[in-house]
C-alpha positions in Angstrom: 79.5 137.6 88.7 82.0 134.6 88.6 82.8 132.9 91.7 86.6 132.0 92.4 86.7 128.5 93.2 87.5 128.7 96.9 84.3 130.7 97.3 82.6 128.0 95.9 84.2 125.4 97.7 82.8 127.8 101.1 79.4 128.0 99.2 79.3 123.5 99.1 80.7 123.0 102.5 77.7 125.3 104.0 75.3 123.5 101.6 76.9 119.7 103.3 78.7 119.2 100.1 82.1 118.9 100.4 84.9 118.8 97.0 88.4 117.2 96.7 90.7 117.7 94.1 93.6 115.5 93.7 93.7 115.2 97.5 94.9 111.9 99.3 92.8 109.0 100.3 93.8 109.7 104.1 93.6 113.4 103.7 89.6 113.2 102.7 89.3 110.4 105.2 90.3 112.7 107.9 88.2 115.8 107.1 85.4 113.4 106.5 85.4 112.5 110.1 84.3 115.4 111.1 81.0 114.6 109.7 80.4 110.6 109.8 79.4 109.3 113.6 81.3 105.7 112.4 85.1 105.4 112.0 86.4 104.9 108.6 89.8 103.5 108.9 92.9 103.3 105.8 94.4 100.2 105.7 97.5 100.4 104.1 99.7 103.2 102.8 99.1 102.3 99.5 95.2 103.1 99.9 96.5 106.2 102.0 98.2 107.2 98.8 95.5 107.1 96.1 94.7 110.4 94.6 90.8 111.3 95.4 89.0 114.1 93.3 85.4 114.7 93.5 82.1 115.2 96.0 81.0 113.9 98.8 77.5 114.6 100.3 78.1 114.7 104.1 74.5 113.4 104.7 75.5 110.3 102.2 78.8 109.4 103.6 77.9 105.6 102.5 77.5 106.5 98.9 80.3 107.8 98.5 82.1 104.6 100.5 80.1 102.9 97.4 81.7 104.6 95.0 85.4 104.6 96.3 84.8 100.6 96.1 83.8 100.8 92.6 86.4 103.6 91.2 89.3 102.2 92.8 91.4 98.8 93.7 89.6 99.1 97.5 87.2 97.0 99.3 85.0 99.0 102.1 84.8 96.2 104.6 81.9 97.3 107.6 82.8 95.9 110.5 80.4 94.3 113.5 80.9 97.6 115.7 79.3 100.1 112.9 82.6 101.1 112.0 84.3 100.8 108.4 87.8 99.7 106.7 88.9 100.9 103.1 91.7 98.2 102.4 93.3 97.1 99.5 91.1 94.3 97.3 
């Protein structure tokens, strides 16, 4: 049986896996709160703006922080009180 793709996207979120397809950098940001104890703040609407598809792991919130750094023009700058910045490089 073939799984529609909202069904699987029900199926990940229960499993901590959570997928974006062409969403906003402030859009994932947000629903990613709901899971990380640290802030992540956007700075910039131009980093707001960028187009985000793929998964996150809710248990590895920093890796995918890594990866934003290295797929787009962003810097993820972790500040002294735990929490984190994604601003333009």
């Amino acid at each position: 049986m073939h799984q529609s793709a909202t069904e699987s996207n029900v199926a990940g979120w229960r499993e901590g896996r959570l997928q974006y397809v062409d969403e906003p950098m402030d859009s994932v940001v947000e629903d990613l709160a709901r899971y990380s104890t640290r802030r992540i703040a956007i700075e910039g609407r131009d980093v707001a703006r960028l187009r985000v598809t793929g998964v996150v792991f809710v248990q590895n919130i920093d890796g995918w922080l890594a990866s934003v750094q290295a797929t787009f023009p962003v810097r993820v700058e972790r500040r002294s009180d735990g929490n984190v910045a994604i601003e333009p490089r």
